[in-house]
N, C-alpha and C positions, 0 to 999 in steps of 0.2 A: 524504597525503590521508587523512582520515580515511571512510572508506566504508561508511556502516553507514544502515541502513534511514530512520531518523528523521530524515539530513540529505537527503537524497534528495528530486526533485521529485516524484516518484510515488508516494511517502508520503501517506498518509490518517489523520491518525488519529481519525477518524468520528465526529468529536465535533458535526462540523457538521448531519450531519442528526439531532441529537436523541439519539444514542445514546449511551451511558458506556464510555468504553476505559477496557477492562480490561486492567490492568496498564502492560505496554508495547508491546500488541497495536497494531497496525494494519491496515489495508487496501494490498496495493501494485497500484494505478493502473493499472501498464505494460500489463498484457495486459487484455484481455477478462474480464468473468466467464464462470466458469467451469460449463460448464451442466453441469443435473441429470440422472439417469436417469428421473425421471418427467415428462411433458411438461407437466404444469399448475405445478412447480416453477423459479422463478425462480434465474438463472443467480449464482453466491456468487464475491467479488472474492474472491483470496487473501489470510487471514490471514499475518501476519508479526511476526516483534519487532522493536522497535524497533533494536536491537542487531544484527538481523539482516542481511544484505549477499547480494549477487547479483554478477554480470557487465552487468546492465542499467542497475549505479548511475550516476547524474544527479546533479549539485550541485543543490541547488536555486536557485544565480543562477550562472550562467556571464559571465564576462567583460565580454563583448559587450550581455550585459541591463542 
């Protein structure tokens, strides 16, 4: 299996809302963003590379789909 961030369901790479990924950055999905210390500060998904891998990884089509 090859398990690295970019084939992953929970891969983002935030090209959809308007923005330009940089490099082989992405956003990973799985959790929650992640809130700020100051309260008028909106909560930031984790950055990730594309290259990059977890214990969370997901294909992004499993079998049954």
């Amino acid at each position: 299996m090859n398990a690295k961030c970019e084939t992953c369901r929970f891969f983002d790479e935030h090209k959809g809302n308007g923005a330009v990924a940089q490099n082989d950055a992405g956003l990973c999905r799985f959790n929650p963003p992640v809130s700020q210390p100051a309260p008028e500060s909106k909560g930031l998904w984790p950055i990730v590379g594309a290259q990059d891998w977890c214990g969370h990884y997901t294909p992004e089509m499993t079998a049954a789909e």
